[in-house]
N, C-alpha and C positions, 0 to 999 in steps of 0.2 A: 348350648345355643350361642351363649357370649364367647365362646372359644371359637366355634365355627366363624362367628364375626370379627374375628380378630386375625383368624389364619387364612381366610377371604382377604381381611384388609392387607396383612403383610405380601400377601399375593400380589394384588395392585398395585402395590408400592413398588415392587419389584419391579413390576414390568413397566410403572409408568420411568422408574430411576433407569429402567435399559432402555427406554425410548428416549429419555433425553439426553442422555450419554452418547448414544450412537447420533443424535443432533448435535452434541457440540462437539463432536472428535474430528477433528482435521483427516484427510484422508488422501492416498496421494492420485486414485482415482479421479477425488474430485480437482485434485490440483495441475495435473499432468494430461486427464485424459477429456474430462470436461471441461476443465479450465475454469473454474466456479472462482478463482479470486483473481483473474485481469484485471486489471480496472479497464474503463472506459478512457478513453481519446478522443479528441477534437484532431480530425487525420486533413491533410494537405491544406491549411489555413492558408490563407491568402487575402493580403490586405489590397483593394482595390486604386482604380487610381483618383476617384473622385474622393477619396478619405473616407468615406460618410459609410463604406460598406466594407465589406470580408465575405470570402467564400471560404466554404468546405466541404470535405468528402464526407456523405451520410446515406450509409445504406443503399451502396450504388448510384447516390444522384450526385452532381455536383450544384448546391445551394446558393444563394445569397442574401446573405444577412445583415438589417440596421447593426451598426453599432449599438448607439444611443438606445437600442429597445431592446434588440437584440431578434427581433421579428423577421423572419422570414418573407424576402421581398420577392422574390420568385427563384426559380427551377430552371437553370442555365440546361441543363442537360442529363439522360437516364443511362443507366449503361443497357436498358432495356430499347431506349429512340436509337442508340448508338449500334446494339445489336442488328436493330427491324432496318436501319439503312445499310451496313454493312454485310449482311449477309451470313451474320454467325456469332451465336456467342460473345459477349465480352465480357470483362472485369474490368474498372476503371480500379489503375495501380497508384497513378500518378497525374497531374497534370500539370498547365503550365499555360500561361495568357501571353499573347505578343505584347508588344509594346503599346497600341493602342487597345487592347482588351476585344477585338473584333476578332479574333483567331485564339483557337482552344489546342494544344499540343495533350494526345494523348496517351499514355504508356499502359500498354497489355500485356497477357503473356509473360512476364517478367522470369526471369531466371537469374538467380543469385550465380558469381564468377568467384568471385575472394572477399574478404573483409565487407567493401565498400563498395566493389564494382556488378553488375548484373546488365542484361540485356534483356530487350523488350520488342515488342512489335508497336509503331509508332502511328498516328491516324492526329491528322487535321482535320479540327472541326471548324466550319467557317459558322458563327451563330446567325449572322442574318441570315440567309439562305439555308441554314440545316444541311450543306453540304459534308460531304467525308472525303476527306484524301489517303491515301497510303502511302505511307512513306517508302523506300527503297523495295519497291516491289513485295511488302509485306515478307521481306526477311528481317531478323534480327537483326536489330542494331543496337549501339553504346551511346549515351550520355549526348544527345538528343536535345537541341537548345534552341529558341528563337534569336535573332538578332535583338541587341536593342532597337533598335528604329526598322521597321519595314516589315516585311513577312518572309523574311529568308530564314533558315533554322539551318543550322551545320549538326552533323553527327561522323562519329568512327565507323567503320566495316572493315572486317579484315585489315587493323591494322592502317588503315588509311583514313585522311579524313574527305569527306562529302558536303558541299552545298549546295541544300535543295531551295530552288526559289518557289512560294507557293502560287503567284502568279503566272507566270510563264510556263511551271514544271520543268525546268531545265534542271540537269544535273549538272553541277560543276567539283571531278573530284582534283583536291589542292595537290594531294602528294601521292605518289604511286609506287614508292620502294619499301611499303609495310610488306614485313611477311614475319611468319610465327618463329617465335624464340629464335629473330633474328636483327629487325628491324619495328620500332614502334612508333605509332604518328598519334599526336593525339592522346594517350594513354599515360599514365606511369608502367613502370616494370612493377613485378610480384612486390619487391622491398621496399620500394616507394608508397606503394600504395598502401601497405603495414603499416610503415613506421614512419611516413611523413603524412600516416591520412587523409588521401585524397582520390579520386578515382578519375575529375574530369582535367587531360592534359592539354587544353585549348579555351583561351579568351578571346571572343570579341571586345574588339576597341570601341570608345563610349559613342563614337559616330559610327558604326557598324560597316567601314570601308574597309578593317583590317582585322587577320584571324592570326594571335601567336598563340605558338602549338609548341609540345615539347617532340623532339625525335630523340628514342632511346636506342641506341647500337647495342645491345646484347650478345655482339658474336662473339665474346670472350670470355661469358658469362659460363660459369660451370652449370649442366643440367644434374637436374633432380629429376628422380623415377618414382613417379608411383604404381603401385599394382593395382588396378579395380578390379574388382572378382566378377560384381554382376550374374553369376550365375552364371559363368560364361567356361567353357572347356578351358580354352587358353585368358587369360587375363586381360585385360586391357592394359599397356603401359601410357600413362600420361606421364609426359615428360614437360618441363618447363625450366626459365630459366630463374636459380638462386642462390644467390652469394653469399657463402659463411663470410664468419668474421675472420678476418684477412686477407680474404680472397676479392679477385676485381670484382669491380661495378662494373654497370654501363657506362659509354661513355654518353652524355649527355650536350645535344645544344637547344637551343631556342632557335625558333626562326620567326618572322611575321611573312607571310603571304596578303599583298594588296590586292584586292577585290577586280580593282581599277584595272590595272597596268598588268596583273595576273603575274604576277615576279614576286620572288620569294626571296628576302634578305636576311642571313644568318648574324644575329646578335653577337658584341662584343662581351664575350663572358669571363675571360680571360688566356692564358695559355696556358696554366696548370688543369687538367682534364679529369684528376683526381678528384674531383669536388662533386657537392652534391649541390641542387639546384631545388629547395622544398618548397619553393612560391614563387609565382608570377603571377600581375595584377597589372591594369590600363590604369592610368589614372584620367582628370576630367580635359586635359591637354593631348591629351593622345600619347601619351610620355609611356613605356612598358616597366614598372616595375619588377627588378629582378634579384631575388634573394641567393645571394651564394655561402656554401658553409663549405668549410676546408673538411678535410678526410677524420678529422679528428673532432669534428665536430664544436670548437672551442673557439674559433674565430667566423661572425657572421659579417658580412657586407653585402650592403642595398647599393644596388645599381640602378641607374636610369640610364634605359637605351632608349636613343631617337629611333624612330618611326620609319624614315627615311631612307638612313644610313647604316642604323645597327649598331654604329659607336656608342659606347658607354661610359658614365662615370659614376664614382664612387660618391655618392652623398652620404653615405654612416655606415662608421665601423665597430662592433663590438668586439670583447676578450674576454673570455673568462679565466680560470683557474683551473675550471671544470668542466661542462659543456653546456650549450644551450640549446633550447626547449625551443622547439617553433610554436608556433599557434594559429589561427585565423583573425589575431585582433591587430586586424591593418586598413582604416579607413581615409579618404581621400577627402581631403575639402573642396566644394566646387569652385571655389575660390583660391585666392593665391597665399592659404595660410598654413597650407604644408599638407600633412599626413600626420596617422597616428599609430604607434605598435604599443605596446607594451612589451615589457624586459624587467627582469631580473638584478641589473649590474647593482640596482641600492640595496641588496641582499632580501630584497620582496619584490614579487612581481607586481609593478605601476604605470601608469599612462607616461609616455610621451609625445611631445607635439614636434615632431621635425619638418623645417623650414627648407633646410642645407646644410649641411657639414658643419655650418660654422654656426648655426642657429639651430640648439636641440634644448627644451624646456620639459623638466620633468613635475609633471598636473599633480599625479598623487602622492603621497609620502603614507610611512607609517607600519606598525608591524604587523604588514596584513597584503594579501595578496589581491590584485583584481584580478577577475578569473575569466569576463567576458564585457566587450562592448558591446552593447545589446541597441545602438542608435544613435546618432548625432544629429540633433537639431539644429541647424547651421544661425537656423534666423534667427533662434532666440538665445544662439550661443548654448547650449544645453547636451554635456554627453553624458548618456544612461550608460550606467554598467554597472553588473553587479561582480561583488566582492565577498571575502572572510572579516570586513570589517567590526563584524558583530560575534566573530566568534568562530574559527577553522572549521567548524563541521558545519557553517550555515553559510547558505548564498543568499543573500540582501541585495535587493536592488538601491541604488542610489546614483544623485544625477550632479554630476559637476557644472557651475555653469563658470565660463569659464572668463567671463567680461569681470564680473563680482568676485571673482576666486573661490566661493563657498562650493558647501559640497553639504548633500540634504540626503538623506536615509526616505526615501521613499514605503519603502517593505514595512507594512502595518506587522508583521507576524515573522517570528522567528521559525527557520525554516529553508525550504527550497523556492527560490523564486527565480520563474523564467518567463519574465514579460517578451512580447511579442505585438511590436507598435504600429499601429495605423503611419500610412504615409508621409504624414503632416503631425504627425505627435499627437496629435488632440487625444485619442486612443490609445490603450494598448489593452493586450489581453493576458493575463498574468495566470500561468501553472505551478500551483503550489502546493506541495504536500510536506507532511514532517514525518519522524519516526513513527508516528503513529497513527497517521493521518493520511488518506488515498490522495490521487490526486485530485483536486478541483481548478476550474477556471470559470473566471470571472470576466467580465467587462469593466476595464478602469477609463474613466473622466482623468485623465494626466492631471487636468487644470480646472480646481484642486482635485489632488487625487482622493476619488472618491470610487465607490463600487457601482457600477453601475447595475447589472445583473449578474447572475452566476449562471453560466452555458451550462455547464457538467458537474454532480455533487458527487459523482457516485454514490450514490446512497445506497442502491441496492450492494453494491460491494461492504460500503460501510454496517448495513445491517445483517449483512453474512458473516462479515468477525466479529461481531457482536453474537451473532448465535452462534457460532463458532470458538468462542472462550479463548480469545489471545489474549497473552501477557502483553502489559506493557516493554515495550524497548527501555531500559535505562543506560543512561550515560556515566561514564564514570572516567574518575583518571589514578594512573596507576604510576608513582615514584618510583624508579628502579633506583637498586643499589649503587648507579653510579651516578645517580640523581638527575638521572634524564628524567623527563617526563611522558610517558604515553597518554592518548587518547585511546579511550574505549567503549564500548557498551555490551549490555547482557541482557538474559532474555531467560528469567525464571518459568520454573512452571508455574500455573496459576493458583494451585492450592500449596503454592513454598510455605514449608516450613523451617524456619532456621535451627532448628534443633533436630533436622536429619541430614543426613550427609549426600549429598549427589554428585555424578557422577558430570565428567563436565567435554562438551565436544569446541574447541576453538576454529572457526572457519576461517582460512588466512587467504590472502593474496598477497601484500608486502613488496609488491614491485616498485620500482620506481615511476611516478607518475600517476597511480592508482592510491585514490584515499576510499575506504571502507568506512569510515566511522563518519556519518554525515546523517545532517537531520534532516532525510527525505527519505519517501518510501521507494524501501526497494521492493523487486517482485517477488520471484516465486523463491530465489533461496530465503526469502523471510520467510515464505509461508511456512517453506519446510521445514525451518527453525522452530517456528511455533508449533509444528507438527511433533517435532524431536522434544518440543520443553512438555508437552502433554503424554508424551510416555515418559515422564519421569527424569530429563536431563537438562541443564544448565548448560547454554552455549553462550560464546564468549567471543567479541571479536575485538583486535587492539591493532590499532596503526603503527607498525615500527617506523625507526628512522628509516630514512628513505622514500617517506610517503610524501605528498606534497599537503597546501594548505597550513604550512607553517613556516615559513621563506626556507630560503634556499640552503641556509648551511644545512637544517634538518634534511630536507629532501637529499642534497648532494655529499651529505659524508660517505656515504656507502660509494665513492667514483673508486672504482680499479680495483673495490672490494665489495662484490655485491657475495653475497652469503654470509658475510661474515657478520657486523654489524645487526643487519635484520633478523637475519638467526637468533644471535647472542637478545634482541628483544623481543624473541617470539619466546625462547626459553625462559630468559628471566618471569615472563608475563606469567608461564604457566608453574612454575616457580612459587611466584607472590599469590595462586589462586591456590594452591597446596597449602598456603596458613590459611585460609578463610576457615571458619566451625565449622560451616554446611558442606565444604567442598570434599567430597572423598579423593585424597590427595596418590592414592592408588589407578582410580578410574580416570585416567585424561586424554581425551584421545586429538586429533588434531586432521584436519581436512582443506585441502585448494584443490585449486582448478589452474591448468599453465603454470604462471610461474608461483601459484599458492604451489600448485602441487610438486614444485622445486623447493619450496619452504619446508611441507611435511615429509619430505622423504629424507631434507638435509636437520630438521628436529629431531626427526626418529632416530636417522643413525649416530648425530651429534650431542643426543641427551636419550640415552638408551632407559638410563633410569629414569626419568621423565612420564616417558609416555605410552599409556598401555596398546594404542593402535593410531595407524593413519592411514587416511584414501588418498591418492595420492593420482589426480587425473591429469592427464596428459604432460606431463614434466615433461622441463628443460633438464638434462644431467648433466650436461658438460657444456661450457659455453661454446666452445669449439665448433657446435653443430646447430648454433642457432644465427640468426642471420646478421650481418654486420653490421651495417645501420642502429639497428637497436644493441647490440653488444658491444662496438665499440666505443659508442655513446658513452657507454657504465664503465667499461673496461680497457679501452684502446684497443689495440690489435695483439694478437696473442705472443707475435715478437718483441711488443714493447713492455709487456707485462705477463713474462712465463709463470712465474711466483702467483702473482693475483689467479690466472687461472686455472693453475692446478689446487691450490688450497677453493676457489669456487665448488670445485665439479663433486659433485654427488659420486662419485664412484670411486671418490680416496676416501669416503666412510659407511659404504656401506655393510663392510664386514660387522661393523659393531652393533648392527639393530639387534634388539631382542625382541623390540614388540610387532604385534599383528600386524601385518601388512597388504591393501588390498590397491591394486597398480591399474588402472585404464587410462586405455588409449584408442583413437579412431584410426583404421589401418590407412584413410586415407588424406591423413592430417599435414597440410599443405603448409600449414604452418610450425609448429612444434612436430618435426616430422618422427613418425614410430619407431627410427633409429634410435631416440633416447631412450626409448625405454626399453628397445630391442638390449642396449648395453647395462640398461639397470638388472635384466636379467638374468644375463651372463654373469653378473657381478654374485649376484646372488647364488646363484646355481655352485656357483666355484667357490662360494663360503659357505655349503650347503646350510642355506638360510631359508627353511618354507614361506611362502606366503602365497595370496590368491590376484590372480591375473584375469583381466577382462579385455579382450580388442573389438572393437563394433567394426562390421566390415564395413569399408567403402564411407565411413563416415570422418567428417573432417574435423576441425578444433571444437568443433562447437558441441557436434555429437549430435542431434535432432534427424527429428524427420521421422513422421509415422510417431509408433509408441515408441519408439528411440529412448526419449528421455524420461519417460516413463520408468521402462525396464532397467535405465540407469542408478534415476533414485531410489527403485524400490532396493538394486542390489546394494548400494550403499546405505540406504536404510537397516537390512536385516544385517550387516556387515556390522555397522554400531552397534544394534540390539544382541548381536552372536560375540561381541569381544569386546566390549567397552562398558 
């Protein structure tokens, strides 16, 4: 009888240890298909003009909320009210308030284009009256904006721009010679919109009398083909226009069109035509701020053109060595005490305050980058931005004032912080997470800053990796033998033992401008990180030189030598992981995505003995065939540096792989196009070198869409488990 009771109990046990096993295993089901570890979002925030409130998107309503409480003051609008006047269906995508908050701009429909640009179906909600408008006959249109002052809203259509007035309904379109992959109004080109990120080519002036617009000439522009399959007997060829590295641009000018006089003045920009133009901005004079950078990317000048005339002059010039980084941190005083950008030139990226040419005053100092100006309180002399002052992998808010010279650390918590300020300052609303920690926001009192509430815990997220058994994230840094220093972290399994040996997977990216090793949560490649340390592996991620978040000589040594350097410290890293006791110095395998997956292909063939396999998703192989803007940036052009890009290219090493090799690519990859890996191929096949290839049809850089990415990770999943 005591035996039956005993092989009853081990029974139980059995099935209760398989019941909570299959509770805490990661799964990519629930990762990919139901989506069980998103966090939660505060979607289209919007701080009001009375200070005292904020809106946002929640469950198809558009809300508004006290600050101070955080209460719910009433229900602007449904996308259910919006449906039952409209006559159909909607989704609210987007929105957007005029200048007096008495007009609602709404975006539906939406359809993603490239990177950063998409098009929508647009509807004016008027809120007194509960009226709806359609904008351009309820055809698609692009980037969709109010005036400042009034109720006029401008948008693109084929290439041209349109202002629609909401009063009157009159159309007025500005320019009428867009046409496709010929002429652009309004828009960036394909390479613009990549690598100078940005999608809208058109500001209103701060009195809303004047529209500068960028017009792009592409008729020189070499076309690119792509095939879409779609299911279709013959293919579909999209064709568009993109510029390898050395090949023309557009040529590029500015113009402003007046409201008024209906006359359109082309800008003084210069007479060299070879230049790129990465920002335009109004300032509070009506003055058109306009950034120009030479072909080589190494010299930048800010021009101010008159309104007027279009004549320009030069108020600041930089040089580098190497090249410069644009950004969005360019804020105007309403007064006559200059503008601000940040730059690089003190070998860290820091605030300046330019006045004119002859008066440029640099705010920050120190070995530490500021990464965003996140607000400028004028009144009380006060600029919020946050910074690596606390440490390269952390963003910290902190607030210069700038009458005092002090400079005060705001960020109670090391970590990700990205406040988001009421009007007036009084407010802001701070997103923070860490390596370990989802994301939350809060309500902050600025003055003292104190918590007010917290909007979003994610808790339920938070108590799903808790039943779900993640590893902690650990930080670590790694001496290489020529005594550089890496940043890293790593992600054991959770029942590590250091007296077995594991088996170790490195996840790269290692571009330039991309840092990986930071203490914020990222999404789903964590999860599936923590999915891979529960079957048994050790993954491992390290920032080579060339990453940024640690001034500029690191980020910039790799100029005219991109593979080399970063290579040489993705090797070294896994190298140094080969002495650890736990690490099975045999098992190392190595994985990116773009230019990671330009990293693991140039690992693989570049330390054969190294590494026993790599996934290697959408590479760049040869810089030759990626696009100018960002290649010449790293590289110059292929005539100025034949040596740089032939030692570059993946395809002077790939005879030497010996390890496992598994290669994807989206057949309709607009950006890192299938040619490269069309040549990784060939390279292979004619060193008869086996490995496994994947192309997703009709899918682009990203790969999504449906079970897409699903079917991706699980192949890369079984792909580790089958040779790693």
């Amino acid at each position: 009888m005591r035996l039956l009771k005993l092989k009853v109990l081990l029974v139980l046990l059995n099935i209760i240890s398989i019941f909570v096993f299959s509770q805490n295993t990661i799964n990519l089901e629930d990762l990919w298909l139901k989506h069980l570890y998103r966090p939660s979002y505060i979607d289209e925030l919007r701080s009001m003009n009375n200070d005292e409130y904020f809106t946002s998107l929640q469950e198809g309503s558009i809300n508004m909320f006290e600050y101070k409480s955080n209460k719910k003051v009433k229900t602007i609008v449904t996308e259910k009210e919006l449906s039952e006047i409209i006559g159909k269906k909607i989704n609210i995508d987007e929105y957007s308030f005029n200048g007096d908050e008495s007009l609602l701009l709404i975006a539906t429909e939406t359809e993603s284009i490239y990177r950063h640009s998409t098009q929508s179906e647009y509807y004016i909600y008027e809120l007194k009256n509960q009226k709806v408008h359609k904008l351009s006959n309820g055809d698609k249109i692009r980037l969709t904006c109010f005036a400042p002052l009034g109720n006029q809203v401008a948008y693109v259509k084929a290439n041209n721009i349109y202002i629609e007035d909401y009063n009157s309904k009159l159309v007025k379109q500005i320019t009428s010679d867009g046409e496709i992959n010929k002429i652009i109004n309004g828009l960036p080109d394909w390479v613009y919109e990549e690598e100078f990120s940005f999608a809208k080519g058109f500001e209103w002036s701060a009195d809303a009398k004047q529209i500068a617009y960028y017009k792009f000439n592409e008729t020189n522009v070499n076309e690119f083909v792509i095939s879409m399959y779609k299911n279709e007997v013959y293919p579909e060829l999209y064709k568009y226009k993109y510029p390898k590295s050395g090949e023309d641009n557009s040529v590029v000018t500015i113009n402003i069109y007046d409201l008024e006089s209906t006359k359109t003045i082309k800008c003084d920009i210069g007479k060299e035509t070879d230049v790129y133009i990465p920002r335009i901005r109004w300032n509070y004079n009506n003055q058109l701020l306009i950034f120009r950078l030479n072909r080589l990317q190494n010299q930048l000048d800010i021009l101010f053109a008159d309104n007027k005339t279009g004549t320009s002059d030069v108020v600041y010039t930089e040089n580098n060595k190497y090249y410069i980084d644009i950004n969005d941190n360019i804020y105007f005083y309403k007064d006559k005490r200059g503008f601000l950008i940040t730059s690089e030139k003190s070998g860290y990226n820091h605030l300046y305050l330019i006045k004119d040419k002859n008066n440029i005053k640099q705010l920050t100092t120190g070995e530490w980058d500021v990464i965003d100006i996140n607000g400028v309180d004028e009144k009380n002399n006060n600029i919020y931005f946050t910074s690596t002052a606390d440490g390269c992998v952390n963003k910290t808010l902190y607030c210069l004032n700038t009458k005092e010279g002090k400079t005060l650390k705001i960020s109670a918590e090391n970590g990700s912080n990205n406040p988001d300020f009421s009007s007036n300052f009084k407010y802001y609303i701070n997103t923070y997470s860490s390596a370990n920690t989802p994301p939350t926001f809060k309500i902050y009192e600025t003055k003292p800053n104190k918590v007010i509430c917290t909007i979003e815990d994610n808790k339920q997220l938070v108590d799903k990796i808790k039943t779900s058994n993640f590893s902690n994230k650990e930080f670590f840094d790694i001496k290489l033998p020529n005594y550089v220093l890496l940043k890293g972290w790593i992600i054991k399994p959770k029942d590590f033992d250091p007296q077995k040996k594991y088996p170790v997977l490195i996840h790269t990216y290692g571009g330039p401008g991309v840092q990986r090793v930071l203490n914020e949560r990222a999404n789903y490649d964590y999860v599936w990180h923590q999915m891979l340390a529960q079957q048994g592996y050790i993954v491992v991620v390290a920032d080579n030189r060339g990453t940024p978040g640690r001034g500029e000589e690191f980020k910039k040594c790799t100029y005219l030598n991109l593979g080399k350097y970063d290579v040489e410290d993705q090797i070294a890293v896994a190298n140094y992981l080969k002495t650890l006791p736990y690490i099975d110095a045999n098992r190392i395998g190595i994985q990116g995505w773009s230019y990671g997956g330009y990293m693991s292909l140039m690992c693989l063939s570049r330390a054969p003995e190294t590494y026993k396999m790599a996934i290697s998703v959408a590479p760049v192989s040869d810089w030759r065939f990626y696009d100018n803007i960002y290649t010449e940036r790293f590289m110059r052009r292929p005539i100025d540096n034949e040596k740089g890009y032939k030692e570059s290219s993946v395809l002077e090493y790939l005879k030497d792989i010996k390890g496992k090799l598994l290669l994807v690519h989206g057949s309709a990859d607009d950006n890192v196009h299938l040619q490269n890996s069309i040549e990784v191929i060939s390279k292979l096949v004619n060193s008869n070198i086996q490995f496994d290839m994947f192309i997703y049809p009709d899918k682009n850089h990203g790969i999504y869409g449906g079970v897409t990415r699903y079917h991706l990770y699980k192949k890369m999943t079984d792909f580790i488990k089958n040779n790693l």
